[in-house]
C-alpha positions in Angstrom: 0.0 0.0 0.0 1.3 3.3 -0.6 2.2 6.2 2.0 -0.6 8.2 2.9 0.0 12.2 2.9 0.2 12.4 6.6 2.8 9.3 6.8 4.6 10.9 3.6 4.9 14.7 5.5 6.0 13.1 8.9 8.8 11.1 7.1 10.2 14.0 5.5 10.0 16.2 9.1 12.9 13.7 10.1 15.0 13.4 6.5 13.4 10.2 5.7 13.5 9.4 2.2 9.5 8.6 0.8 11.3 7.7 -2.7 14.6 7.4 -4.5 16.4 6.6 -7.9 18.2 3.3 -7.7 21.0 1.9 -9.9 19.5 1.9 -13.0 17.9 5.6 -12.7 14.3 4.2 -11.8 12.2 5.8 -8.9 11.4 3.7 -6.5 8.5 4.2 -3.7 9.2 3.8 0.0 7.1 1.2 1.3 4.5 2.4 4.2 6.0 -0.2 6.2 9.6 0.7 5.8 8.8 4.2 6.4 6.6 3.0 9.5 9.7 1.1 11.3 12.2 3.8 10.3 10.2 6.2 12.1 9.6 4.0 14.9 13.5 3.9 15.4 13.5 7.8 15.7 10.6 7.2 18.8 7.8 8.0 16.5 4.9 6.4 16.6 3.7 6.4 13.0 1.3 3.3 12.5 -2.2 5.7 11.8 -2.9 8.8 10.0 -3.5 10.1 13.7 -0.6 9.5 15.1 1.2 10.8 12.1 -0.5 14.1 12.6 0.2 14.2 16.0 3.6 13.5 15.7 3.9 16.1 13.0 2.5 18.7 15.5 4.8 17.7 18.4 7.9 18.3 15.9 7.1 21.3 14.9 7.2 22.9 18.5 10.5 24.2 18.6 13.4 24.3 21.1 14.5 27.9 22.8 18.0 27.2 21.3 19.1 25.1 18.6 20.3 21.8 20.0 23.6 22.4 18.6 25.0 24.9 16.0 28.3 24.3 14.0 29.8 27.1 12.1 32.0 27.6 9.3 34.6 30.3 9.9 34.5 33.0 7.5 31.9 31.0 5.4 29.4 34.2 5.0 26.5 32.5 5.5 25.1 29.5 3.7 25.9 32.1 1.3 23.5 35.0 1.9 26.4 37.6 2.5 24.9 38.5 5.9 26.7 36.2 7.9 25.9 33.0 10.2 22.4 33.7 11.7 20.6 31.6 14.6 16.8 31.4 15.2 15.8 31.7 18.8 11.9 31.2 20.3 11.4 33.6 22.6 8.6 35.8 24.4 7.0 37.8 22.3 7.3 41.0 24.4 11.1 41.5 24.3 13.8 39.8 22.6 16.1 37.9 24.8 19.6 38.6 25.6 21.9 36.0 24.2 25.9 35.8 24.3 29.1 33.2 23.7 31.0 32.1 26.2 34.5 30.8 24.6 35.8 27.3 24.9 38.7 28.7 27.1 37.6 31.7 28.7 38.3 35.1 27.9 36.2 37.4 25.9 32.6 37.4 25.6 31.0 37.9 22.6 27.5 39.2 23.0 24.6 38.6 20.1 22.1 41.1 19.0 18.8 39.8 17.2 18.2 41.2 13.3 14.7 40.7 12.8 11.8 38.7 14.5 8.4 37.6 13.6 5.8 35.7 15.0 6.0 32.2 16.1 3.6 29.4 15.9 3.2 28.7 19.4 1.1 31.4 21.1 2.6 34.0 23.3 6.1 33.2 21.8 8.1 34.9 19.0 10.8 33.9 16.3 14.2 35.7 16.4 17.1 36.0 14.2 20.6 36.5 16.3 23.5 37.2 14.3 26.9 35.7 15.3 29.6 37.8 15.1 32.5 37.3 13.2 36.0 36.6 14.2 35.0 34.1 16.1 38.2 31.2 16.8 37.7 28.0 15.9 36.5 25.7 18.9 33.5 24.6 20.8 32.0 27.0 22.4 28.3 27.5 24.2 25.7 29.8 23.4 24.0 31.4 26.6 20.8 33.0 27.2 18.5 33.6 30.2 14.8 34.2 30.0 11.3 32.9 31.2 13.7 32.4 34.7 15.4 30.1 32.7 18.9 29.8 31.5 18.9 28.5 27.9 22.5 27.3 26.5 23.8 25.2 23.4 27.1 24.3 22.2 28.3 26.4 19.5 31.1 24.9 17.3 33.2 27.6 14.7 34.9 24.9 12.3 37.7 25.6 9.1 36.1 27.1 6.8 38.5 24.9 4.5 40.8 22.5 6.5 44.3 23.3 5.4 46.3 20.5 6.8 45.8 18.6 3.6 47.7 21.7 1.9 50.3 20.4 -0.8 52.6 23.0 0.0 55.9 22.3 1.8 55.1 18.8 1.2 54.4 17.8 -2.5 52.9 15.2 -4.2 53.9 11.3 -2.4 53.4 8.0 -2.9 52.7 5.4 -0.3 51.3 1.8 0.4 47.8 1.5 1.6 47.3 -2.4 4.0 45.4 -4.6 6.2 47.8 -4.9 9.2 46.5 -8.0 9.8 47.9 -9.6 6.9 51.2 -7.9 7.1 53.1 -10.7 9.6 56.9 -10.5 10.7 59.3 -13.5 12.5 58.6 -11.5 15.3 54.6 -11.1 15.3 52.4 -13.9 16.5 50.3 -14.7 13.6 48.8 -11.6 13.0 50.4 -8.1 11.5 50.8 -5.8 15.2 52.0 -2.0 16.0 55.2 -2.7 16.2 55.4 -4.5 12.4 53.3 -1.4 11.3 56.1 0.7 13.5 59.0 -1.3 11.4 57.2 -1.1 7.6 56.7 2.9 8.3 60.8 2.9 8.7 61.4 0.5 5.7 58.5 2.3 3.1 59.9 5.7 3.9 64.0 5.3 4.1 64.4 2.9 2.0 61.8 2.8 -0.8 61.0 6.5 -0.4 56.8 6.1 0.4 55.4 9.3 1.9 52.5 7.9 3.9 50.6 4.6 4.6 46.8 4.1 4.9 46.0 1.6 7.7 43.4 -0.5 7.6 40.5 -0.2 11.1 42.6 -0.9 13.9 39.0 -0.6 16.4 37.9 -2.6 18.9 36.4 -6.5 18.8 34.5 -7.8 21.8 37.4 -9.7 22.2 34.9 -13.0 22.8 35.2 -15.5 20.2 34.3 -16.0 17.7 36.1 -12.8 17.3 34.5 -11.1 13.9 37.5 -10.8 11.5 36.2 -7.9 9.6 38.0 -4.6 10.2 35.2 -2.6 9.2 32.9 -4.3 11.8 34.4 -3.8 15.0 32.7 -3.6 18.6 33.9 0.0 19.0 35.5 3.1 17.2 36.3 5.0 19.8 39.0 2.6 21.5 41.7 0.1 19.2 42.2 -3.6 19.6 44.9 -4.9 22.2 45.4 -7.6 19.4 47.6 -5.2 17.7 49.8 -5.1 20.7 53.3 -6.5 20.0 54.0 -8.1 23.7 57.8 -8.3 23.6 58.0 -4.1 23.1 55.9 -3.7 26.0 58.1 -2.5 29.1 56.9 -5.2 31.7 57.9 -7.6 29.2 61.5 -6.2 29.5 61.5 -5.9 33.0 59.7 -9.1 33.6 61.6 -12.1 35.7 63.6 -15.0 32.7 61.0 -17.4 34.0 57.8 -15.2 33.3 59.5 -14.1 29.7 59.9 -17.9 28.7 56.5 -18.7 29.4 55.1 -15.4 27.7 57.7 -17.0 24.6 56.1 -20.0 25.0 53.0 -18.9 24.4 53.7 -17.4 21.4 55.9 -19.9 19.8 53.4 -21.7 17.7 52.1 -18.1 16.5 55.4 -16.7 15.3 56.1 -19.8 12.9 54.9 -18.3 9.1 53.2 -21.5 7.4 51.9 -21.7 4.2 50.4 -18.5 3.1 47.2 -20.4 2.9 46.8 -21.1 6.3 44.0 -18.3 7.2 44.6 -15.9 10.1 43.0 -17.0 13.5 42.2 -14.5 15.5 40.7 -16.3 18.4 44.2 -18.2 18.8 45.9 -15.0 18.5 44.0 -13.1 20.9 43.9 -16.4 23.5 47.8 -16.6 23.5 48.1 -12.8 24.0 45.4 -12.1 27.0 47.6 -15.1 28.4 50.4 -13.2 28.2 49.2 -10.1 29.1 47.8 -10.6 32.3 50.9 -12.6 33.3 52.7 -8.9 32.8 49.7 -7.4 34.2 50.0 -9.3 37.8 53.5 -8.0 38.1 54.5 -6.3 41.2 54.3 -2.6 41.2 57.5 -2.0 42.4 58.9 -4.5 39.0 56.9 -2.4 36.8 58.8 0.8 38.5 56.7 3.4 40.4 57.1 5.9 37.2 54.5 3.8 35.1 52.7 3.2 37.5 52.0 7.5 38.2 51.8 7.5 34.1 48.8 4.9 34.1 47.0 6.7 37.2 47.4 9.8 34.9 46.4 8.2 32.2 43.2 7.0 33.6 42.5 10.8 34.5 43.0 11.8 31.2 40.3 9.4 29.5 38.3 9.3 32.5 34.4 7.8 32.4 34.4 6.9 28.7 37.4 4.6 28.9 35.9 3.0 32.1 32.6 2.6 30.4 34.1 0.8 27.4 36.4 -1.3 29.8 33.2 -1.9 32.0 31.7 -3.4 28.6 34.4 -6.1 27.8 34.3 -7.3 31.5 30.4 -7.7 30.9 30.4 -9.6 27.6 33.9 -12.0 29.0 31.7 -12.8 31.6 28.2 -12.9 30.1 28.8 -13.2 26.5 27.5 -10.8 23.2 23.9 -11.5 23.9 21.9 -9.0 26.5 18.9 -10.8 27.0 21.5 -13.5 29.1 22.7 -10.7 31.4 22.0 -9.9 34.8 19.2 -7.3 35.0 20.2 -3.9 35.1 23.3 -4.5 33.3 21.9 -3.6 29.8 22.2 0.1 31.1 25.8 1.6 31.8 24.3 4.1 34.3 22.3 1.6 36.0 23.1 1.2 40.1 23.3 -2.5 39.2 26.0 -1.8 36.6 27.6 0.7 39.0 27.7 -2.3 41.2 29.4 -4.0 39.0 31.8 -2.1 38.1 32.6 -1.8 42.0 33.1 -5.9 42.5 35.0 -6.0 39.1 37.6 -3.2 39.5 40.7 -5.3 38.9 39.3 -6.8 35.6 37.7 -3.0 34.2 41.5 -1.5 35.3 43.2 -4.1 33.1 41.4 -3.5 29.8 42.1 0.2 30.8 45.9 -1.2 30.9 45.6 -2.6 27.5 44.7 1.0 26.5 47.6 2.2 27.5 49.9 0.3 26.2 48.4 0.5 23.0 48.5 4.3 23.6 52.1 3.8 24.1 52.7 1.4 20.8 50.9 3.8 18.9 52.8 6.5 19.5 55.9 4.9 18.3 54.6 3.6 15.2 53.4 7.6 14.5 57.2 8.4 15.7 58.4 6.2 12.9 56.7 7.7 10.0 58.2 10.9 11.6 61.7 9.8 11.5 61.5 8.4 8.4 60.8 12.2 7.1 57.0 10.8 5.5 55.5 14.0 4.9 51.9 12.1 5.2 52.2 10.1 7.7 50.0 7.2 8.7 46.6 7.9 7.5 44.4 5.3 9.7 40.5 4.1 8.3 37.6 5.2 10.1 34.7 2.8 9.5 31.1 3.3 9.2 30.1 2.1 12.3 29.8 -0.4 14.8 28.1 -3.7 15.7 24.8 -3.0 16.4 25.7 -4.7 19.9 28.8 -3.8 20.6 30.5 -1.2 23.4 29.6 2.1 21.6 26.5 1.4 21.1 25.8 0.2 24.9 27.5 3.1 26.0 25.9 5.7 24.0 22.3 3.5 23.7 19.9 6.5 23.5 22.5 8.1 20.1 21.8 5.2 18.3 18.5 4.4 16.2 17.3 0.4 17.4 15.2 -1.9 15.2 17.4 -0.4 11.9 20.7 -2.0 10.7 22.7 0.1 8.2 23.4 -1.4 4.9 23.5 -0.3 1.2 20.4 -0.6 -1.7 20.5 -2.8 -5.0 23.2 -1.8 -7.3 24.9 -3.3 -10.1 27.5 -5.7 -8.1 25.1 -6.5 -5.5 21.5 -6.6 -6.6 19.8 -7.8 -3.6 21.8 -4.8 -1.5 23.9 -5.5 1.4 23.2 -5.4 5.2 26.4 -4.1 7.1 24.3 -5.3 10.7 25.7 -2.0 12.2 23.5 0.4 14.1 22.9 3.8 12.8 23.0 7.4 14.6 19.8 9.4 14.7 20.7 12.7 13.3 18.5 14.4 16.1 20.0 13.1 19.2 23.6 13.7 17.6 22.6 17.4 17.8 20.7 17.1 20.8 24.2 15.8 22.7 26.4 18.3 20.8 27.9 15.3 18.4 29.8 14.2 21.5 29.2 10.5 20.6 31.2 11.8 17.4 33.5 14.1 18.7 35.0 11.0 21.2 35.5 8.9 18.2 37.3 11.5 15.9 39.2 12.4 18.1 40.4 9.1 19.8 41.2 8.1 16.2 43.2 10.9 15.3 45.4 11.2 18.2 47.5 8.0 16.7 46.9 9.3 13.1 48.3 12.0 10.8 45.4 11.3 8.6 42.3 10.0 8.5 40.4 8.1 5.7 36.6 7.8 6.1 35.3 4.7 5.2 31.9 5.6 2.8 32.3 9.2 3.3 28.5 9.5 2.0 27.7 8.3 5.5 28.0 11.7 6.8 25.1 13.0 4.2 22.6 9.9 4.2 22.5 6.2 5.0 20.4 3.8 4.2 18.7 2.3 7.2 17.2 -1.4 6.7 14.2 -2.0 9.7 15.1 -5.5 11.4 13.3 -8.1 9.5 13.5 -6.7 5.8 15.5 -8.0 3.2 18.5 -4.9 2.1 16.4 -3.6 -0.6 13.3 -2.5 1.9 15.8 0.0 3.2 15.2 3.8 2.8 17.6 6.9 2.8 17.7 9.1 6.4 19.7 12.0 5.9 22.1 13.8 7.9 22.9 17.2 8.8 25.9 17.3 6.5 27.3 20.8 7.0 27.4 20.1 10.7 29.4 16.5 10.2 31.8 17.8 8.1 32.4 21.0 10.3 32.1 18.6 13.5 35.0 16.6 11.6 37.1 19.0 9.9 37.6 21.0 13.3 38.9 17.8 15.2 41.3 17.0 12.4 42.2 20.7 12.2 43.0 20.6 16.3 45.3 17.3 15.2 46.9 18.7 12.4 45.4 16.0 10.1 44.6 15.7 6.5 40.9 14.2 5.8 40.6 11.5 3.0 36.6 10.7 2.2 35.6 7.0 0.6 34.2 9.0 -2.0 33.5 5.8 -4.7 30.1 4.3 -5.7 27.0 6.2 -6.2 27.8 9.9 -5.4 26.4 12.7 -6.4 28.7 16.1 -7.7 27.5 18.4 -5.4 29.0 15.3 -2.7 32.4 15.9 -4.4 32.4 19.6 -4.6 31.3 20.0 -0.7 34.1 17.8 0.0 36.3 19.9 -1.9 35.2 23.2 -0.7 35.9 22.0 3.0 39.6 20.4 2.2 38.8 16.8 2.3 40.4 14.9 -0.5 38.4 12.6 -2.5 39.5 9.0 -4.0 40.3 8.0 -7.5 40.5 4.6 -8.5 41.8 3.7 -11.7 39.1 1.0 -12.9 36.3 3.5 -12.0 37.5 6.6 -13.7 36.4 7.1 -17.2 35.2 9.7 -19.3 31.2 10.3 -20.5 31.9 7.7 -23.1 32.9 5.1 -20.8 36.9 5.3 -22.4 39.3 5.3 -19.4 39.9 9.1 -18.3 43.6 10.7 -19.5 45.5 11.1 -17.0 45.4 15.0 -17.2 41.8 15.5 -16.3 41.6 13.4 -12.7 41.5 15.3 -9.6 43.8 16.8 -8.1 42.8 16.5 -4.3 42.4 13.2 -3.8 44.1 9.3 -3.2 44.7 7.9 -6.5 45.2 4.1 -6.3 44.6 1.4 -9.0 42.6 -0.8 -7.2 40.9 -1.2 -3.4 40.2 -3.9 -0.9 37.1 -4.4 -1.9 38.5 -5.5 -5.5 40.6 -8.2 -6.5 44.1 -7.6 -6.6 45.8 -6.1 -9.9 47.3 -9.5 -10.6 44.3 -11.8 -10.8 42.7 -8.4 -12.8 45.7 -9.4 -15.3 45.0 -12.9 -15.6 41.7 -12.2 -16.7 39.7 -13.3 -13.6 37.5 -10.5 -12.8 37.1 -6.5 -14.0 38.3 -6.0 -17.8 41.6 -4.2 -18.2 42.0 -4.4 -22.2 41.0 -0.9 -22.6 43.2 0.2 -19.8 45.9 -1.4 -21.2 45.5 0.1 -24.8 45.1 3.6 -22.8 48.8 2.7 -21.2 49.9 1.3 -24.8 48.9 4.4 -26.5 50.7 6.7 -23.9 54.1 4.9 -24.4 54.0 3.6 -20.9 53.4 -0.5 -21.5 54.9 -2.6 -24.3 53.0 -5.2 -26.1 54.3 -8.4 -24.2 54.6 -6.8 -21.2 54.6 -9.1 -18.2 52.6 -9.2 -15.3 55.0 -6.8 -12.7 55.6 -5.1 -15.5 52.0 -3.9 -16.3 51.9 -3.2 -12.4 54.6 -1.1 -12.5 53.0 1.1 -15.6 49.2 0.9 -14.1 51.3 2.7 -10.9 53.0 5.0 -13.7 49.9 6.3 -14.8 48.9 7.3 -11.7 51.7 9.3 -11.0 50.8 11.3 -14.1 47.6 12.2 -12.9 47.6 15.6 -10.6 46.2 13.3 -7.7 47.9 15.0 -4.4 48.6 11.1 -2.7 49.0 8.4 -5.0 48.8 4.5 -3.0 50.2 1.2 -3.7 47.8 -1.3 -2.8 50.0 -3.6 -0.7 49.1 -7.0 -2.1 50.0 -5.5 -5.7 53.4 -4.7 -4.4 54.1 -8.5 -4.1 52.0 -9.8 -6.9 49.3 -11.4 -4.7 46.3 -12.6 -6.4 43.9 -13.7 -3.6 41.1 -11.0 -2.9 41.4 -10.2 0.5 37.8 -9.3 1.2 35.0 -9.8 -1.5 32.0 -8.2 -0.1 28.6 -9.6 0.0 30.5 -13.2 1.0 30.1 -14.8 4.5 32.7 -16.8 6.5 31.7 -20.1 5.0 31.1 -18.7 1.6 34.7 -16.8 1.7 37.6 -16.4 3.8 37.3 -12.6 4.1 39.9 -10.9 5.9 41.8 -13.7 7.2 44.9 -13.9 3.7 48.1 -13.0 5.1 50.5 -11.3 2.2 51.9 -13.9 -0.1 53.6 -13.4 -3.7 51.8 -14.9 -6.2 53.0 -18.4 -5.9 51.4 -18.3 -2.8 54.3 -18.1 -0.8 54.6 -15.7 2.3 55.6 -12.5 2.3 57.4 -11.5 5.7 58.0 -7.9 6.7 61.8 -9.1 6.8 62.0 -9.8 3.3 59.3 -7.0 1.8 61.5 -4.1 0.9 64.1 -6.3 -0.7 61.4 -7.7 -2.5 62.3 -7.4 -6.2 58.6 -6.5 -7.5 58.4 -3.7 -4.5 61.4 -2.3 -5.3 60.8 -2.0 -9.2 57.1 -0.2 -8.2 58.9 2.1 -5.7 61.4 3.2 -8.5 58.6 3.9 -10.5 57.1 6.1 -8.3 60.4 8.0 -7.9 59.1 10.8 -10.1 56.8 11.9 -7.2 59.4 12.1 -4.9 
């Protein structure tokens, strides 16, 4: 049945799409059903034409204050040429007296009202505030006081462009994007860990002269098998995973007694031993051997540990305070309990709870020492940024941001009421996957990320960022719209819900701007110009991959005409390496190789790293600011690493480590004298 007028207006009061165009151009209608659910996750009833109209009228009554207002510095407006205006409700008789308190003190800026008119709600009046310019960049709170009421809402003034991304004093560079995962040493046990990612950053940029690597997700799992091997599904964004930790650089381990350091060995003897490339990553054994080890180091005396730590930890824990403790609080809870909530002790599905306060009380050793495990990651992270900075990469490590979360993980029990229930996230029908995908994350609602001042956001930019120099943002079309799928549909039942996009972008640009990072957006897919212009406009670069770009005609795109601000790789981990795209078992390349052919870069016979090295040519002719080397095509390996839309038992996903393509390992020890990675580096030269 289709939407009635009342169901259709309600929908549209909360940015819920009542139709689209899918992959072939076609509108499609919103189901009343879909649209039903959606609203149901926002805490709308919407099941009658009634309650639609009721609902319609409660949303239109309207806050004093805006819930939250981000600003661009210097943007003039949304373009009117009057400046950044806010619209308070006040009483009719007198306008109220607003003013801005700044982030850290000082001056206060006062706010005088422009115009007013009358408001819908009797006895109450509309008025436009101008906010003065000048303004510095930071989050700071708009103030009032009427009615005997004092009104406030954070105010955020953002870049107007973020400049960290600026080519100048740094150039053009060339770098390797990776799963760490994959990326094992001698030294690591069975899985890729900081300290490898610490070592490759010292090997790309002294001796193959790379200028940045692009890290896949290092978030949080749950940590309870089976541990999900997907990077891009992790239990939380805000904190990383301790399975990165490389347990041998930790400083208990050095300071550890010989007989606690040959069982922590032991332990991890089986891991370090590289079999066949074939044998899949196992996370659960990896993460089993190193908990083992780490709370042997954990139990160590304070005075073995020295009393210097043991003030940095204390200070530590100040530092990320409730947050931290909440996430740590989590992992005790599902060690204990397991993933599933219906199984837990009652009260414990609420983090403010008393019983969960209670909890926390009786389980204080076991919260402090996944609060350890932040720490020394906090620690290892550090030195792997170090290592890009002694190795002079002007980039840096640019680390992945994904979309979201399990829809039962830690952030979303932590910050329950920020996220919309009875929706998973996913994508629609398109031409690769026809029945749509379901990414079984949980979506924010756009409202109550305004209503808490994006803090939810905020915590997991900038928890990311302090380890990063960059940042890549997984499906940067997140931040405009995502397509929520109501529990119980099929993907392609979904609808769009939109965000507030000029207030995510400003939101992120200012956290990367206080960090000093550059911004790259997952820009691929189904995206609209105006998407890639906004980017633009606010200094986040885009990304280019070679396969995709081509001109109206469909004829791959010369190199003179790609973007200049953007990543430029030739392929992605969503795709099959470049070497199985060679051999002719997936995407077409014929008319990429003519393109090459025709521009003197390939010869006819060329061979396999050959053609590599020219694809990687190409790109460096392209104006494209950052141009990456997708690791596996640095080695030749032909195995897909993830091909999405596959489960566990359909396909390995995410659990290849490197191998050439004979299928035999690739170690960190051997990769830079690796005769393939050296010819692609000397190809690159030119953008050094």
């Amino acid at each position: 049945m289709s939407p009635g007028p009342d169901l259709l207006a309600l929908a549209r009061a909360y940015g819920v799409a009542t139709d689209y165009h899918d992959w072939r151009g076609r509108r499609v209608e919103v189901s009343s059903s879909t649209l039903i659910a959606v609203l149901k996750a926002f805490g709308v009833p919407a099941g009658t034409a009634a309650a639609c109209r009721k609902a319609l009228r409660n949303r239109r009554v309207r806050r004093p204050l805006p819930s939250c207002v981000v600003l661009r510095a210097g943007a003039g407006g949304n373009g009117t040429g009057r400046g950044d205006e806010v619209t308070v409700h006040g009483p009719a008789e007198a306008a109220p007296r607003l003013w801005i308190e700044l982030e850290n003190g000082g001056r206060r800026y006062d706010v005088s009202p422009v115009r007013s008119r009358e408001s819908e709600a009797e006895g109450l009046a509309e008025y436009d505030y101008a906010i003065p310019a000048g303004l510095p960049l930071g989050w700071h709170r708009l103030c009032g006081h009427w009615d005997g009421k004092a009104h406030t809402a954070p105010l955020a003034v953002a870049p107007n462009r973020l400049e960290t991304a600026s080519v100048e004093g740094r150039g053009r560079a060339w770098g390797f994007s990776l799963q760490l995962h994959a990326v094992r040493s001698l030294r690591s046990w069975g899985i890729g860990d900081l300290a490898d990612l610490e070592q490759l950053a010292l090997l790309a940029g002294n001796d193959l002269g790379a200028g940045f690597l692009v890290v896949n997700p290092l978030h949080a799992s749950s940590g309870v098998e089976p541990i999900d091997p997907s990077p891009y599904l992790p239990a939380s964004r805000r904190y990383p995973d301790p399975a990165h930790l490389r347990i041998e650089a930790t400083h208990e381990y050095a300071y550890a007694p010989p007989a606690m350091r040959r069982d922590i060995d032991a332990l991890g003897e089986d891991l370090r031993k590289a079999g066949p490339a074939g044998d899949l990553i196992d996370r659960d054994a990896v993460w089993e051997a190193k908990i083992s080890a780490l709370r042997l180091l954990y139990a160590l005396p304070a005075a073995e540990r020295g009393p210097g730590r043991d003030a940095d930890f204390r200070a530590f824990l100040r530092r990320e305070g409730e947050p931290l403790r909440t996430h740590a609080t989590w992992l005790t809870i599902v060690a204990r309990h397991g993933r599933d909530e219906s199984t837990w002790p009652k009260g414990l599905s609420d983090p403010r709870s008393p019983q969960t306060r209670a909890w926390q009380g009786a389980e204080a050793a076991e919260i402090a020492f996944h609060c350890w495990l932040q720490w020394l990651l906090e620690e290892q992270f550090s030195a792997a940024k170090s290592a890009c900075e002694r190795a002079r990469m002007p980039y840096g490590i640019i680390h992945d941001l994904a979309i979201g979360a399990q829809a039962d993980g830690a952030d979303v029990w932590a910050d329950s009421e920020v996220y919309a229930h009875g929706v998973t996230v996913g994508a629609p029908p398109d031409e690769f996957n026809q029945s749509g995908q379901n990414w079984a994350s949980r979506p924010w609602r756009p409202d109550k990320l305004a209503e808490t001042g994006y803090s939810s956001y905020r915590r997991i930019l900038a928890g990311t960022l302090r380890h990063a120099h960059g940042l890549r943002i997984d499906h940067v079309m997140g931040l405009f719209r995502l397509w929520w799928i109501p529990e119980g549909k099929s993907a392609d039942q979904g609808t769009y819900v939109s965000y507030d996009h000029d207030a995510m972008l400003g939101v992120l640009t200012l956290e990367a701007h206080r960090s000093g990072a550059l911004l790259i957006g997952e820009d691929l897919g189904t995206v609209e110009p105006w998407v890639r212009t906004t980017l633009a406009s606010r200094g986040i670069l885009g990304t280019s991959v070679l396969w995709f770009e081509r001109d109206n005609e469909g004829r791959p795109l010369h190199a003179a005409r790609w973007r200049t601000d953007a990543l430029a790789t030739v392929t992605t981990h969503d795709l099959p390496p470049t070497a199985a795209v060679l051999a002719g078992e997936s995407l077409d390349a014929t008319d990429w190789l003519e393109q090459l052919r025709r521009e003197g870069l390939l010869r006819r016979g060329a061979g396999e790293s050959e053609t590599v090295d020219a694809l990687h040519r190409y790109l460096a002719w392209t104006p494209a600011r950052l141009v990456g080397v997708y690791l596996p095509d640095a080695v030749g390996d032909r195995r897909p690493h993830n091909l999405p839309g596959t489960d566990a038992e359909a396909y390995p996903n995410w659990r290849y480590p490197l191998a050439d393509g004979t299928g035999a390992p690739v170690l960190l020890e051997d990769f830079a004298r690796n005769p393939r990675v050296r010819s692609l580096a000397r190809a690159l030269r030119i953008l050094g």
